[in-house]
Jmol script that loads the backbone (N, CA, C; Angstrom):
load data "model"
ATOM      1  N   UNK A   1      12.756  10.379  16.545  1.00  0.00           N
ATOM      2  CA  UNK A   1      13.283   9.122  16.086  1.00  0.00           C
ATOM      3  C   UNK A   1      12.103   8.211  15.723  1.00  0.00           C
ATOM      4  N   UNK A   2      12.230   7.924  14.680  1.00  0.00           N
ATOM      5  CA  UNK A   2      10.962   6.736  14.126  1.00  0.00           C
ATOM      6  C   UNK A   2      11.376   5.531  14.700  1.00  0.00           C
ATOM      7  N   UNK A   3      10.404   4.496  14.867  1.00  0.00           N
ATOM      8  CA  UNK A   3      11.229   2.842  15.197  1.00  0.00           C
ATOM      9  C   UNK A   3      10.217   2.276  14.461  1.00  0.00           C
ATOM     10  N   UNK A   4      11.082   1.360  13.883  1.00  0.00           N
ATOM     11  CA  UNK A   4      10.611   0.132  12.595  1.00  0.00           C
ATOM     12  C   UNK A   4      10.161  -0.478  13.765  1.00  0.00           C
ATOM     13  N   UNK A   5       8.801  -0.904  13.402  1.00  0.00           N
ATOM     14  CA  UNK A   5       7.494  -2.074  14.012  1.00  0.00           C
ATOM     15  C   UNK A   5       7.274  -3.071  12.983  1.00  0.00           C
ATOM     16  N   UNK A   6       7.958  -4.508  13.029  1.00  0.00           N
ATOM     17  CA  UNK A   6       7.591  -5.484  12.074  1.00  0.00           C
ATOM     18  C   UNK A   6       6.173  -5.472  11.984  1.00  0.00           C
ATOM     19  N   UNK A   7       6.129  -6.296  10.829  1.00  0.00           N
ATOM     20  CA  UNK A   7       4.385  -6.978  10.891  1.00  0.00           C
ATOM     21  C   UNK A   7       3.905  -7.670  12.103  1.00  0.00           C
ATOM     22  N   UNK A   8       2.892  -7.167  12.444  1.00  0.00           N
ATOM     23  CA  UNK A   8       1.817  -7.537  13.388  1.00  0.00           C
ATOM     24  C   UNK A   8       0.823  -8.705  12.792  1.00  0.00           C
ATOM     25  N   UNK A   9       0.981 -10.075  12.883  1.00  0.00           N
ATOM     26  CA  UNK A   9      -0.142 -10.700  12.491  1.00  0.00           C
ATOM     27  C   UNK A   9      -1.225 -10.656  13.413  1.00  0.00           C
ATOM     28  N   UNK A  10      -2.450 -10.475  13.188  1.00  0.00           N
ATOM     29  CA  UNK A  10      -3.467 -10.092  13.870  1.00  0.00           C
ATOM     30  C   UNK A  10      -3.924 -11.611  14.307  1.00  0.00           C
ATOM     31  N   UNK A  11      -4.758 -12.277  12.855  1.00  0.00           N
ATOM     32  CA  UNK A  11      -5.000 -13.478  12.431  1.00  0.00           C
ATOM     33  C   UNK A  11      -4.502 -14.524  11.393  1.00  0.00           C
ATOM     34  N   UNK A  12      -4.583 -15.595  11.302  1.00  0.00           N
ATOM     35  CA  UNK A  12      -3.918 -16.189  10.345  1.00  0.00           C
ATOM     36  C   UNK A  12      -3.886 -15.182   9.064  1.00  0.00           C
ATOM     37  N   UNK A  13      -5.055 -14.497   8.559  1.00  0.00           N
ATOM     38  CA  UNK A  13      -5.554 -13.983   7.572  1.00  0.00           C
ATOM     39  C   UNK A  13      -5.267 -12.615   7.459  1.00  0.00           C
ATOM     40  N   UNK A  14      -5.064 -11.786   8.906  1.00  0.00           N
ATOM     41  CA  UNK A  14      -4.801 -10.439   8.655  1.00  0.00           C
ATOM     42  C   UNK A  14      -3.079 -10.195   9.250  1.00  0.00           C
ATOM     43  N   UNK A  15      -2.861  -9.724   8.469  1.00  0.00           N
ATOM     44  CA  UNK A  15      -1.589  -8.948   9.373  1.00  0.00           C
ATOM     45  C   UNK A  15      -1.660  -7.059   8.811  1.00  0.00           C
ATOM     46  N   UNK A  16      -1.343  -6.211   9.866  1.00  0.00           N
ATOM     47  CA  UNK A  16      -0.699  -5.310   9.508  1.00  0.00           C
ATOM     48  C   UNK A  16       0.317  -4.711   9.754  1.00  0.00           C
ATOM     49  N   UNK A  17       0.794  -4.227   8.792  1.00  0.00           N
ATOM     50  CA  UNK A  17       1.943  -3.649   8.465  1.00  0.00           C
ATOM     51  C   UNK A  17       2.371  -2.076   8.736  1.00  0.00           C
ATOM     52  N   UNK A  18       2.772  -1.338   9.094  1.00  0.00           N
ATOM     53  CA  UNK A  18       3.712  -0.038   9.223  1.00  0.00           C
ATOM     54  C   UNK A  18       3.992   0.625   7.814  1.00  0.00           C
ATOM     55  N   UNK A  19       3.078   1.674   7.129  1.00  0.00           N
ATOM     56  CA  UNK A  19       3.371   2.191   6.182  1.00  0.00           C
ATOM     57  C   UNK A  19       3.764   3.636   6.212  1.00  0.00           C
ATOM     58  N   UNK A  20       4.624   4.431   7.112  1.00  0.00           N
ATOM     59  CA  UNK A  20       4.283   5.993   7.070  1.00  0.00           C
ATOM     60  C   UNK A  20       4.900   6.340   5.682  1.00  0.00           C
ATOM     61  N   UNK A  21       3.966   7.697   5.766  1.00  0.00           N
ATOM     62  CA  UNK A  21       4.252   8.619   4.567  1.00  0.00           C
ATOM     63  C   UNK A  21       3.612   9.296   4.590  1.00  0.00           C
ATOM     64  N   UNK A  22       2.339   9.104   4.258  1.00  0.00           N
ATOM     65  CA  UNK A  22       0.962  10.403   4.174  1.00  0.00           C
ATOM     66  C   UNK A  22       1.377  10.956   6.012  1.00  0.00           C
ATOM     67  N   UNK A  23       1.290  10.198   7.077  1.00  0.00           N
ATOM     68  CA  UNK A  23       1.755  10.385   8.243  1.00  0.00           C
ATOM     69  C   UNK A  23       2.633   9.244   8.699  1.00  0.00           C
ATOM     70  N   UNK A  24       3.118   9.654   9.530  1.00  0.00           N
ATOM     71  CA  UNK A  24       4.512   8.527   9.911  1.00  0.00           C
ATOM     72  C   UNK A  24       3.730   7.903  10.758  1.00  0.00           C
ATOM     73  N   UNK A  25       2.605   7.768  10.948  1.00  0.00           N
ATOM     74  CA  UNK A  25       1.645   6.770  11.631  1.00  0.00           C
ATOM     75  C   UNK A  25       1.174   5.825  10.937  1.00  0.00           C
ATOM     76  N   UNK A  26       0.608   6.139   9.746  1.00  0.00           N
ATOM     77  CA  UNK A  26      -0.070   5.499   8.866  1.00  0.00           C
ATOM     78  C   UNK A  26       0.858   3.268   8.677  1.00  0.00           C
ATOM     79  N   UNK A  27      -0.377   2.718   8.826  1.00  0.00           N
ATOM     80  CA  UNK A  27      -0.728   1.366   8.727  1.00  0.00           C
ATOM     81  C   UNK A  27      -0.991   0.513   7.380  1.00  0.00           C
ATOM     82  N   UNK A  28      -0.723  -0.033   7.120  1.00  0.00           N
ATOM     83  CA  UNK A  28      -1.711  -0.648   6.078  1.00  0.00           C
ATOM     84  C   UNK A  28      -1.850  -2.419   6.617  1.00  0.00           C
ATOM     85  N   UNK A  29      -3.161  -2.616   6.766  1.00  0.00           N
ATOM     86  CA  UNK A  29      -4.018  -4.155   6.871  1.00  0.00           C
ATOM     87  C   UNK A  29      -3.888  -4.874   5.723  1.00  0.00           C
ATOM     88  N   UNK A  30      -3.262  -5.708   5.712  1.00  0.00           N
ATOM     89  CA  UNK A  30      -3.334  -7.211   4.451  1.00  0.00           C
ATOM     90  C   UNK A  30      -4.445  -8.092   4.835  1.00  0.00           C
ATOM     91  N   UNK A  31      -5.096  -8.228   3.988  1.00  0.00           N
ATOM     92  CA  UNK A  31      -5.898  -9.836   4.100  1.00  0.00           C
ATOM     93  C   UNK A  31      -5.946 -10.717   3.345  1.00  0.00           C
ATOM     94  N   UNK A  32      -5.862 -11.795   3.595  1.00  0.00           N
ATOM     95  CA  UNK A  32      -5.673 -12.967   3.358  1.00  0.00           C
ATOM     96  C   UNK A  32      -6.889 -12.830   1.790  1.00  0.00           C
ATOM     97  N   UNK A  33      -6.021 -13.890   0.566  1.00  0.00           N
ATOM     98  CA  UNK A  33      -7.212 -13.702  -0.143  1.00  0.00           C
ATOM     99  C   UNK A  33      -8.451 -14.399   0.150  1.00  0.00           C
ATOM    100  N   UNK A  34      -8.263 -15.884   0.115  1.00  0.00           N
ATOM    101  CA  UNK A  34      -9.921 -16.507   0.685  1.00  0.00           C
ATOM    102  C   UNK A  34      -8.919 -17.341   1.446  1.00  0.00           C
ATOM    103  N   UNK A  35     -10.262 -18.058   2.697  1.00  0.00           N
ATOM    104  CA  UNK A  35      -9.912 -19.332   3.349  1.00  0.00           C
ATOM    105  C   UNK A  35     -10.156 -20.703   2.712  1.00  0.00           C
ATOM    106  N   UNK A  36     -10.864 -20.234   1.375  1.00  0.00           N
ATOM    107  CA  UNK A  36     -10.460 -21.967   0.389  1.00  0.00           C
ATOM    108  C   UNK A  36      -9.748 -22.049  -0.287  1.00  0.00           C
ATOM    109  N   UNK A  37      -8.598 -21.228  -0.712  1.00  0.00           N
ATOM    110  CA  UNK A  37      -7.876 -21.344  -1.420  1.00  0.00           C
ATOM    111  C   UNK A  37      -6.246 -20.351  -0.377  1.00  0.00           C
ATOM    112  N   UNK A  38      -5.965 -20.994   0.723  1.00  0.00           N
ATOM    113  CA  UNK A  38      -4.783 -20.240   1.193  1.00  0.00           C
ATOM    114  C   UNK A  38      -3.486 -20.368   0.266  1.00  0.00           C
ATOM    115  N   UNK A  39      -2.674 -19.622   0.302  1.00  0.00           N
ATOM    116  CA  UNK A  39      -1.769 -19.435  -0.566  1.00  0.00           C
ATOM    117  C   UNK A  39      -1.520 -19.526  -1.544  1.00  0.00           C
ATOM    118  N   UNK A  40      -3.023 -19.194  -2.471  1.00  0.00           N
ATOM    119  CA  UNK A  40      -3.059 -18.464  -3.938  1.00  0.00           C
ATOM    120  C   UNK A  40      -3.551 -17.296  -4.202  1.00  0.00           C
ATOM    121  N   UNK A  41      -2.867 -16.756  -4.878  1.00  0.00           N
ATOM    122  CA  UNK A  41      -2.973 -15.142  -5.132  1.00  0.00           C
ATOM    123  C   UNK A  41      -2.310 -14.772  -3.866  1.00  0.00           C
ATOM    124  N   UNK A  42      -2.133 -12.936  -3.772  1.00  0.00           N
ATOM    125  CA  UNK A  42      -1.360 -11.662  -3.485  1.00  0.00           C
ATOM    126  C   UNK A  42      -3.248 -11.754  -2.266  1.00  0.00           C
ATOM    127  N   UNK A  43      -2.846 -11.563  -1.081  1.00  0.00           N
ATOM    128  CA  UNK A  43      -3.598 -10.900  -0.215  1.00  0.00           C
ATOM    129  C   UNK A  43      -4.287  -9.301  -0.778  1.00  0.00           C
ATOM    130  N   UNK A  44      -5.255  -8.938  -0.285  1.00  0.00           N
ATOM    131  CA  UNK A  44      -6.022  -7.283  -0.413  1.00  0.00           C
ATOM    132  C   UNK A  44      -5.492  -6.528   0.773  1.00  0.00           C
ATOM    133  N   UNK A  45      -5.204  -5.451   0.187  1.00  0.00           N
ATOM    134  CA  UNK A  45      -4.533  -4.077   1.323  1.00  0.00           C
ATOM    135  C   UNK A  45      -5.167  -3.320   1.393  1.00  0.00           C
ATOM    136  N   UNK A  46      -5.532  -2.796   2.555  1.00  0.00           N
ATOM    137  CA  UNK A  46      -6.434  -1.903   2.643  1.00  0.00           C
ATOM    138  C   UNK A  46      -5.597  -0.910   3.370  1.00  0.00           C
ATOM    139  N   UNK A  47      -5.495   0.208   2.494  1.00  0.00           N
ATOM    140  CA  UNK A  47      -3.749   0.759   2.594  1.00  0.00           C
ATOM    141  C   UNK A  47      -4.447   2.481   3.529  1.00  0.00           C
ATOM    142  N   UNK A  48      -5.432   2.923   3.355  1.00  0.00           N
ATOM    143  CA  UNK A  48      -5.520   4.228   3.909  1.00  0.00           C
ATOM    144  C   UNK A  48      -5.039   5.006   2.856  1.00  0.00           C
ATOM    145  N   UNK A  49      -4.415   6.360   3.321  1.00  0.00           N
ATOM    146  CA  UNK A  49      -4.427   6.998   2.437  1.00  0.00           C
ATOM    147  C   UNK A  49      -2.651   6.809   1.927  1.00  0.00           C
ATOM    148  N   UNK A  50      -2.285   5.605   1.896  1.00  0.00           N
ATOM    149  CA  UNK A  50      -1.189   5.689   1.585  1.00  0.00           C
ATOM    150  C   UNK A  50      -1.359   5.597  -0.166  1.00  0.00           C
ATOM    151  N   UNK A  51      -1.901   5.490  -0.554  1.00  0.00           N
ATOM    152  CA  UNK A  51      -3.144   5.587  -1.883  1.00  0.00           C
ATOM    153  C   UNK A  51      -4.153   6.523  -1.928  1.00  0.00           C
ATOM    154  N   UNK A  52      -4.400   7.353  -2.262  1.00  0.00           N
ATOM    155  CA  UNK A  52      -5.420   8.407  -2.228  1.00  0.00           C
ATOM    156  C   UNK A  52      -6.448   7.789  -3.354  1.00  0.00           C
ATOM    157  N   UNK A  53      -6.268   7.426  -4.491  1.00  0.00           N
ATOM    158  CA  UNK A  53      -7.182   6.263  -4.985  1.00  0.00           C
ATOM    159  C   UNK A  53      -6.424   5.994  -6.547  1.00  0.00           C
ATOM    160  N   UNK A  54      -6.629   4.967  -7.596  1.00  0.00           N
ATOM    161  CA  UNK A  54      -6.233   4.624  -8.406  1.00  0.00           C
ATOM    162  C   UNK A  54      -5.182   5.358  -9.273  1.00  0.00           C
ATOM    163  N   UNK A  55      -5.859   6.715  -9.590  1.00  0.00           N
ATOM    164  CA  UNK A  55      -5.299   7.489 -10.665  1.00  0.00           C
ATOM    165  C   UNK A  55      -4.212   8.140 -10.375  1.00  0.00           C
ATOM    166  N   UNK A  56      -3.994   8.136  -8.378  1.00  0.00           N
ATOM    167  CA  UNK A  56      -2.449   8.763  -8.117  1.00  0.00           C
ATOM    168  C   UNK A  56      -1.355   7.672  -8.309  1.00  0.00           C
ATOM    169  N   UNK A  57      -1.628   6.417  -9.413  1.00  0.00           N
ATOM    170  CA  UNK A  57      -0.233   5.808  -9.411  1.00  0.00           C
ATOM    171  C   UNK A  57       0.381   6.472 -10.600  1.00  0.00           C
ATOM    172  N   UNK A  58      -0.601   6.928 -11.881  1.00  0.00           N
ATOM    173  CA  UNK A  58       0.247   7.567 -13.044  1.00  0.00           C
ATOM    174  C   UNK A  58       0.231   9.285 -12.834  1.00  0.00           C
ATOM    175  N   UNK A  59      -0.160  10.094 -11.790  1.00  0.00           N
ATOM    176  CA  UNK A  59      -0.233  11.256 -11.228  1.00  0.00           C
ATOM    177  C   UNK A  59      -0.033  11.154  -9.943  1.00  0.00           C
ATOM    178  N   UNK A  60       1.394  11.262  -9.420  1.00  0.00           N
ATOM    179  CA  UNK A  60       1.323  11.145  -8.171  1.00  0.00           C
ATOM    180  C   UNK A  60       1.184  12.954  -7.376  1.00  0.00           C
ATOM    181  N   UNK A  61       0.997  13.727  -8.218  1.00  0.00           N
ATOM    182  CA  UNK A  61       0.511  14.854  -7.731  1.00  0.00           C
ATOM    183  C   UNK A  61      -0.543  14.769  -6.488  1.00  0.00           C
ATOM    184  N   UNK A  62      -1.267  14.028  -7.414  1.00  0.00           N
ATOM    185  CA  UNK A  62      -2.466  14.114  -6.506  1.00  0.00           C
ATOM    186  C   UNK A  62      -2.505  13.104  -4.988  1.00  0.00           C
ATOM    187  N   UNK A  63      -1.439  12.331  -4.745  1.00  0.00           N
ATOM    188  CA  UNK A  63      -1.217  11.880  -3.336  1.00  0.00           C
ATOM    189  C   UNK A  63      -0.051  13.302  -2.967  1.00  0.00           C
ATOM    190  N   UNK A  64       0.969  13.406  -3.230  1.00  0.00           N
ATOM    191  CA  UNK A  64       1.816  14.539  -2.694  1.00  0.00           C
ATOM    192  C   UNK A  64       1.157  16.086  -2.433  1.00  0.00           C
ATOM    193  N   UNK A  65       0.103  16.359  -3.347  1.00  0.00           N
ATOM    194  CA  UNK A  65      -0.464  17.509  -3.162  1.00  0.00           C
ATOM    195  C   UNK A  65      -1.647  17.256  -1.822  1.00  0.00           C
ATOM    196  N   UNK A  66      -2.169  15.973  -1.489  1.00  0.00           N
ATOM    197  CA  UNK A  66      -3.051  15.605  -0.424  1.00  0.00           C
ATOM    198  C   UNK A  66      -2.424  16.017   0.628  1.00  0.00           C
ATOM    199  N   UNK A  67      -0.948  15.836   0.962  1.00  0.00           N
ATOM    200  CA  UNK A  67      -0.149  16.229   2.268  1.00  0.00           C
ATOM    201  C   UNK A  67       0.403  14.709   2.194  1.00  0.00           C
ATOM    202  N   UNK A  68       1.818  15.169   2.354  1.00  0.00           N
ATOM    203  CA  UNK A  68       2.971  13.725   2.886  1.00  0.00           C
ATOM    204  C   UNK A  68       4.004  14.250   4.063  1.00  0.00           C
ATOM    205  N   UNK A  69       4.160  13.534   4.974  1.00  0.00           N
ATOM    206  CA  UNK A  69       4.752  13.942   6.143  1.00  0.00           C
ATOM    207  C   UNK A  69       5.750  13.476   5.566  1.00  0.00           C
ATOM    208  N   UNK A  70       5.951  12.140   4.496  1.00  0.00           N
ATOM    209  CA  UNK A  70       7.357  11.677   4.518  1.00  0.00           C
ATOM    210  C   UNK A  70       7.029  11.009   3.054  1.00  0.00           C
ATOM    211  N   UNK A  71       7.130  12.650   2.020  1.00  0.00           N
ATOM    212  CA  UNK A  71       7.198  11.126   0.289  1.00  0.00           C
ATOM    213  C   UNK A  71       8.327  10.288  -0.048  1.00  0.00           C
ATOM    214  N   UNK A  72       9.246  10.613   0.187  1.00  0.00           N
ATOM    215  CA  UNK A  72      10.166   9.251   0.105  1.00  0.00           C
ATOM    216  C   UNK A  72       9.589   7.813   0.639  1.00  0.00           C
ATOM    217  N   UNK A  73       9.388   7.884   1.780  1.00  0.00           N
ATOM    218  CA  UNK A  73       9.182   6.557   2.825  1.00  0.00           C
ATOM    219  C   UNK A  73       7.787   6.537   1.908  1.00  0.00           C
ATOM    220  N   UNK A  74       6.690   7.309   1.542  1.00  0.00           N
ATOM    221  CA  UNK A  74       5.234   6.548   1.174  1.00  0.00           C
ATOM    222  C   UNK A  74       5.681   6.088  -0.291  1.00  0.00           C
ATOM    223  N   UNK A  75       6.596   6.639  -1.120  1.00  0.00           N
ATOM    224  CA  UNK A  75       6.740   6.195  -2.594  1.00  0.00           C
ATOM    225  C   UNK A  75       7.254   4.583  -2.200  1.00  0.00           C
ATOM    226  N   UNK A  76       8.809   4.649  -1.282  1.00  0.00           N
ATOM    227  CA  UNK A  76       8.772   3.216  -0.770  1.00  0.00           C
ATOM    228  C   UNK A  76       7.743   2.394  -0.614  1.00  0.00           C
ATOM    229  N   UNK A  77       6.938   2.736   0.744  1.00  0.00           N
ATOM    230  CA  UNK A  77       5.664   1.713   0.704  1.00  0.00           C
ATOM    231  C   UNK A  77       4.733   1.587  -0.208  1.00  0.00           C
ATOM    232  N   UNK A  78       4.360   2.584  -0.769  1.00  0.00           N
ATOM    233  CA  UNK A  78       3.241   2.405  -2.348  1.00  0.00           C
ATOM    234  C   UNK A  78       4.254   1.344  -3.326  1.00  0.00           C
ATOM    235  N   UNK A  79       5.524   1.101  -3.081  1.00  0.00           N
ATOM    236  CA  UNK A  79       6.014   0.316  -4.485  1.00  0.00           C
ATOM    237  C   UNK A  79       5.665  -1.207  -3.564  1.00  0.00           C
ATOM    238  N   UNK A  80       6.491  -1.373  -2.429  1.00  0.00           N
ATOM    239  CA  UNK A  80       6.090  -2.310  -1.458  1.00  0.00           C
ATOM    240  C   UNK A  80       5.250  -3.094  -1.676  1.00  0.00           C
ATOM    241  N   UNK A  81       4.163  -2.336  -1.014  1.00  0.00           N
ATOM    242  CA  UNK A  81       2.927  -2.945  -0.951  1.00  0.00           C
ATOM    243  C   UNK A  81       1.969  -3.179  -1.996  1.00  0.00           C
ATOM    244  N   UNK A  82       2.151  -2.377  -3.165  1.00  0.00           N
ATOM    245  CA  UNK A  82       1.757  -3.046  -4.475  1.00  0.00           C
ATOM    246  C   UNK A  82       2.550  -4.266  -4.941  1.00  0.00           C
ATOM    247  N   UNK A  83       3.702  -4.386  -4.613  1.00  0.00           N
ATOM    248  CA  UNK A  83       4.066  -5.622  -5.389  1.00  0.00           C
ATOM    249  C   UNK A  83       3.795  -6.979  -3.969  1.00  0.00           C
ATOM    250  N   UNK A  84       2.937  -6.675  -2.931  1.00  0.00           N
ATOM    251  CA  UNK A  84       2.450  -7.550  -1.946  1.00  0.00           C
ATOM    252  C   UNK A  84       1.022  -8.188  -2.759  1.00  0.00           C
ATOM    253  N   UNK A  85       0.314  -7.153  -2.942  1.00  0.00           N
ATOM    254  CA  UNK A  85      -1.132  -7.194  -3.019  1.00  0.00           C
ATOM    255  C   UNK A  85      -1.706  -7.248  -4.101  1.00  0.00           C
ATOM    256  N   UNK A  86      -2.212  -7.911  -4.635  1.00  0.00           N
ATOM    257  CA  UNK A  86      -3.567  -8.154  -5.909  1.00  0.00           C
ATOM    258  C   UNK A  86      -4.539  -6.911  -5.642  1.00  0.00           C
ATOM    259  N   UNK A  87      -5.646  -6.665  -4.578  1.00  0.00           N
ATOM    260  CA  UNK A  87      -6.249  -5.498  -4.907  1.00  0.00           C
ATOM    261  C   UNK A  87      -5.906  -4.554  -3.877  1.00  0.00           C
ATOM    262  N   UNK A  88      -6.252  -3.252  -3.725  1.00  0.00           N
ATOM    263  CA  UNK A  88      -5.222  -2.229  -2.933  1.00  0.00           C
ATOM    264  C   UNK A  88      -7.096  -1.352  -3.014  1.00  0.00           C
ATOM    265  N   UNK A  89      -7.071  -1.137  -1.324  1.00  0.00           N
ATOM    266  CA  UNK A  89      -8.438  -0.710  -1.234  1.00  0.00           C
ATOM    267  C   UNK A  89      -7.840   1.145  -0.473  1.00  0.00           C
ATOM    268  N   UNK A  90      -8.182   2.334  -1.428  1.00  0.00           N
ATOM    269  CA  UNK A  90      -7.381   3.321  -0.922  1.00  0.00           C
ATOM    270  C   UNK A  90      -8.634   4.170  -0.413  1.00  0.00           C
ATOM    271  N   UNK A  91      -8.099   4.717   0.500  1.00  0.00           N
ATOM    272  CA  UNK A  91      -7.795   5.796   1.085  1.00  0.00           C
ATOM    273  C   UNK A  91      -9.201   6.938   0.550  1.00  0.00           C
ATOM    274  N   UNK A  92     -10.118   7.161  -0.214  1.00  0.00           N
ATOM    275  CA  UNK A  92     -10.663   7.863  -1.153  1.00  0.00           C
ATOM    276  C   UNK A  92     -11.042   7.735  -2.422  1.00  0.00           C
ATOM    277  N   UNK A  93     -11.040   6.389  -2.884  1.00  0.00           N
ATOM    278  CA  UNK A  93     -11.510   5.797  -4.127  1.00  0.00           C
ATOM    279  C   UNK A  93     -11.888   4.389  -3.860  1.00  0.00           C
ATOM    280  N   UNK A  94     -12.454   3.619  -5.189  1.00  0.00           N
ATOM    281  CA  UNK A  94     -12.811   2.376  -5.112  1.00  0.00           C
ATOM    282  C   UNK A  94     -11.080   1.433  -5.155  1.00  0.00           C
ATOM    283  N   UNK A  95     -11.994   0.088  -4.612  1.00  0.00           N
ATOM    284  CA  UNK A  95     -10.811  -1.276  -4.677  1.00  0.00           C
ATOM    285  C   UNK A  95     -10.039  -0.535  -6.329  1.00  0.00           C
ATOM    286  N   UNK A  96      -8.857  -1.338  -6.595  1.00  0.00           N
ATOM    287  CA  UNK A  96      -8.516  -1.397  -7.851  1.00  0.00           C
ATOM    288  C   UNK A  96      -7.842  -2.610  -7.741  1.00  0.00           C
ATOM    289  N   UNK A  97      -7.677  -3.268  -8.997  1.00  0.00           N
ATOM    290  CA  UNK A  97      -6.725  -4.403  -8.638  1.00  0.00           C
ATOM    291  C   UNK A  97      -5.419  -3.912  -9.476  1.00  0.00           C
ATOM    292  N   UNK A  98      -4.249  -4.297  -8.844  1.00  0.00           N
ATOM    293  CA  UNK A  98      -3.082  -4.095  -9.192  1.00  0.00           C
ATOM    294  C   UNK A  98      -2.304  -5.014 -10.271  1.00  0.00           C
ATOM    295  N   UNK A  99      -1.616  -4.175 -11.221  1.00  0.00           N
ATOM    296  CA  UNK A  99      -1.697  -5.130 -12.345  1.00  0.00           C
ATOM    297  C   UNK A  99      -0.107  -4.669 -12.831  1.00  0.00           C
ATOM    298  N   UNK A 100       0.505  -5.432 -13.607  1.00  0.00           N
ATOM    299  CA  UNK A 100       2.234  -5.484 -13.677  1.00  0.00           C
ATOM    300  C   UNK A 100       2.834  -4.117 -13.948  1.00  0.00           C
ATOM    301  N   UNK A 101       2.023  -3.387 -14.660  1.00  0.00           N
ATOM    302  CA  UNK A 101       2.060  -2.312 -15.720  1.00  0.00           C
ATOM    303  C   UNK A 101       2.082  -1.319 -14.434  1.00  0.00           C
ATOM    304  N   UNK A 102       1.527  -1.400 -13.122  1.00  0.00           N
ATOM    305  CA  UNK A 102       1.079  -0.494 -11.950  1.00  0.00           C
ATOM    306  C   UNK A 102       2.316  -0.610 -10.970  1.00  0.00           C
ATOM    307  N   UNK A 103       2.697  -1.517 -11.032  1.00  0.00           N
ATOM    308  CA  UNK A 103       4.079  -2.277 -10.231  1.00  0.00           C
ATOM    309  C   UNK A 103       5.250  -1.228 -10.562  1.00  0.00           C
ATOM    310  N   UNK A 104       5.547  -2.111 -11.988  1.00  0.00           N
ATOM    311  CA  UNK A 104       6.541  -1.261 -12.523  1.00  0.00           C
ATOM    312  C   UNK A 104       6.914   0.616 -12.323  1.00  0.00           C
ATOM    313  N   UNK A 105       5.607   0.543 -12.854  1.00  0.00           N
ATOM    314  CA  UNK A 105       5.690   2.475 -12.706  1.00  0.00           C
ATOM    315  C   UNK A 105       5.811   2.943 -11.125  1.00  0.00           C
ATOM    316  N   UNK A 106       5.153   2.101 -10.028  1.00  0.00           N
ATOM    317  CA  UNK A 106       5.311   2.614  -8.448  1.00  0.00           C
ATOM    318  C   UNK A 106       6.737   1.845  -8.409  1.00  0.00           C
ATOM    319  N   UNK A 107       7.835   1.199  -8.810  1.00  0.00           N
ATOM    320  CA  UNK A 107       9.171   0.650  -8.425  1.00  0.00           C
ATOM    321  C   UNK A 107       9.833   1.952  -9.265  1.00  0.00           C
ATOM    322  N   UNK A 108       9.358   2.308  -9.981  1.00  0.00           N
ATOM    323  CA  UNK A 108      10.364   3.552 -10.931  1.00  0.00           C
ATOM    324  C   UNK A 108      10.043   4.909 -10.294  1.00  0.00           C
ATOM    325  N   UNK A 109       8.788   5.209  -9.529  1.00  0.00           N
ATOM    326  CA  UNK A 109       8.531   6.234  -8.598  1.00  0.00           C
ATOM    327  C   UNK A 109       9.278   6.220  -7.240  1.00  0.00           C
ATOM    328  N   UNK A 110       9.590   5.050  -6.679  1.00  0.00           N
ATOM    329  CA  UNK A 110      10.127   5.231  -5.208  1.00  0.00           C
ATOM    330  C   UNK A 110      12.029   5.032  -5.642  1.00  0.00           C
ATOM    331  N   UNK A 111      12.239   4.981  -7.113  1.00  0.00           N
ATOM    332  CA  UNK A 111      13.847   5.206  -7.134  1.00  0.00           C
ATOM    333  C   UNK A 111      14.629   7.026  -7.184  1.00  0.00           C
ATOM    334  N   UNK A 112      12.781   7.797  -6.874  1.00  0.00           N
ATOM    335  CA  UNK A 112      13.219   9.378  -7.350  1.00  0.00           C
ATOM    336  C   UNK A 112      14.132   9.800  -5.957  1.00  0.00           C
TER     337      UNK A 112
END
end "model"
wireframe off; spacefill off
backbone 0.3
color backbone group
């Protein structure tokens, strides 16, 4: 039996969140974007491998072929948490920043 764990705010600035998929363990950390400007812009996620890195949003081969304990639930959180976050720090690649065009296609991936 899995049990839903709300968000954990750590600090004003961090909270994390409960992402399984790659493993039904798996986390992902939000941070705050800056402390001079609170509540502008999408916080940074530093998601693990719930992202294996940029190029698995238009090939998701290459996160499902990495190993998924649960791709339904990670396609959920990859649509999620991209439409949370401005940049998405994965798992095996550089930052990327997330952009409308990236949204869309991970909300049309987690309706499979």
């Amino acid at each position: 039996m899995l049990f839903r764990i709300g968000p954990f705010r750590l600090t004003h600035d961090i909270e994390i969140q409960a992402t399984p998929g790659h493993t039904l363990s798996c986390v992902t950390v939000l941070v705050a974007r800056s402390n001079l400007s609170p509540g502008i812009g999408r916080p940074t996620a530093i998601v693990g491998d719930l992202f294996e890195h940029r190029q698995d949003i238009e090939d998701e081969r290459l996160w499902v072929e990495a190993g998924s304990e649960d791709p339904r639930a990670q396609r959920n959180h990859r649509a999620r948490i991209a439409e949370l976050a401005d940049w998405i720090i994965p798992g095996h690649g550089g930052p990327f920043r997330v952009d409308p065009s990236m949204r869309e296609t991970l909300r049309q991936q987690a309706t499979y």
